[in-house]
DOSELO-862493 format. One line per 8 residues: number of its first residue (from 0); their letters; for each residue x, y, z of C-alpha. Coordinates in Angstrom, 3 decimals. Example, Ala and Ser with C-alpha at 12.3 -4.5 7.8 and 13.67 -1.06 7.14 Angstrom:
0) AS) 12.300:-4.500:7.800; 13.670:-1.060:7.140
# end
This chain:
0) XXXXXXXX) 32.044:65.931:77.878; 32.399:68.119:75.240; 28.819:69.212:75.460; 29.130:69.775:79.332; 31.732:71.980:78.460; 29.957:74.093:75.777; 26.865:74.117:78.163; 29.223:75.612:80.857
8) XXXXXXXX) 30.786:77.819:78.318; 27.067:79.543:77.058; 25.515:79.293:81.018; 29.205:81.420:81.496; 28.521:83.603:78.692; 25.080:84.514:79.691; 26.133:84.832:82.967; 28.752:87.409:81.884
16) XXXXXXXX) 25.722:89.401:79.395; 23.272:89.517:82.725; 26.136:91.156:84.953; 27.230:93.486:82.209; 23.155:94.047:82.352; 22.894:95.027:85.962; 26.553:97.212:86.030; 25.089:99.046:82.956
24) XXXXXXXX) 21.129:99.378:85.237; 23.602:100.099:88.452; 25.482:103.009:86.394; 22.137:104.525:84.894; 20.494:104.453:88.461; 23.869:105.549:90.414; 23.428:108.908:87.692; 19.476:108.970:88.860
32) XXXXXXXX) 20.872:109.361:92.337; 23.686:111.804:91.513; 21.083:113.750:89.915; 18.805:113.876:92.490; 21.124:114.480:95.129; 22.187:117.413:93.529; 18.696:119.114:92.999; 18.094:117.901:97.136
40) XXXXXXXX) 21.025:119.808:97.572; 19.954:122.808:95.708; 16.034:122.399:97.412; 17.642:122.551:100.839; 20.014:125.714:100.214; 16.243:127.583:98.838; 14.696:126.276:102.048; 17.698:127.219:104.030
48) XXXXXXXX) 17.413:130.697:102.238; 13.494:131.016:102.696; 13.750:130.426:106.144; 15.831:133.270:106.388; 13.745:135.502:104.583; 10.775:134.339:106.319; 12.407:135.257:110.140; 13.548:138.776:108.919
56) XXXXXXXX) 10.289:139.047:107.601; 8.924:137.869:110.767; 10.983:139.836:112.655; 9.846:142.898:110.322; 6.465:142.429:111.081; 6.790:141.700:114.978; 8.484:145.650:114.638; 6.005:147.243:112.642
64) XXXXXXXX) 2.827:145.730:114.521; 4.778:147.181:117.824; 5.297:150.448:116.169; 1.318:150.192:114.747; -0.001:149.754:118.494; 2.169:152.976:119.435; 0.308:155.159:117.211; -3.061:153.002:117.881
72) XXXXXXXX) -2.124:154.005:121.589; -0.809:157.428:120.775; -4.034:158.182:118.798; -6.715:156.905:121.060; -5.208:159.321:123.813; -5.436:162.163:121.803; -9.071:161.262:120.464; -9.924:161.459:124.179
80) XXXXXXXX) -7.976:164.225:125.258; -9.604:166.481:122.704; -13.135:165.482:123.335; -11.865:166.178:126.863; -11.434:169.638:125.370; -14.842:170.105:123.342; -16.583:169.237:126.255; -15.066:171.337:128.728
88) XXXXXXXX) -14.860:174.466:125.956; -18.794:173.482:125.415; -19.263:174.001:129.289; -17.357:177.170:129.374; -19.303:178.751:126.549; -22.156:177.544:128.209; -21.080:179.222:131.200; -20.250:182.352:129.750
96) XXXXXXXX) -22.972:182.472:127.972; -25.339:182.362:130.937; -23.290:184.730:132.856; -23.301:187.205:129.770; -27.562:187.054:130.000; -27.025:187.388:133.835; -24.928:189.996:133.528; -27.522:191.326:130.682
104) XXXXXXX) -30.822:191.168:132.826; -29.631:192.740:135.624; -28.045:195.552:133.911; -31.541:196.039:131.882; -32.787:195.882:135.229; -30.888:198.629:137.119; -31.418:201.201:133.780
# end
């Protein structure tokens, strides 16, 4: 009986060693997840952050693209306006010029 009881008493004892074992894993892996839920924490406040960086940005660039079609716009209309205006001033010097030998000839003409 006496040895039933000193097997019960070492089967206790290294019952008591393997829980001490697995509080001791549960503590180091409890800090693990501290840890780690602390930089997740930290990741997700720089995503929040990015995110709104990358709207204003967005929004930014949604401004400026507007703004680049106005003068895209804005120039195109002037390009054609003033070869409006070269063409027409080519076709009035064109016209004055043949009127000025018109003019010419038939003066030489009536001297």
């Amino acid at each position: 009986m006496a040895d039933h009881g000193a097997q019960l008493q070492a089967y206790n004892n290294e019952l008591v060693q393997y829980l001490e074992d697995l509080r001791e894993r549960q503590g180091v892996l409890r800090g693990h997840i501290s840890k780690q839920e602390s930089e997740r924490q930290v990741l997700a406040q720089q995503i929040a952050s990015l995110q709104e960086r990358l709207q204003a940005l967005d929004d930014s660039l949604a401004k400026k693209y507007d703004a680049m079609s106005e003068f895209d716009r804005a120039i195109n209309q002037t390009e054609e306006a003033f070869a409006k205006i070269v063409e027409t001033s080519a076709a009035l010097v064109q016209s004055v010029k043949k009127d000025a030998q018109t003019l010419l000839a038939s003066k030489s003409k009536r001297t």
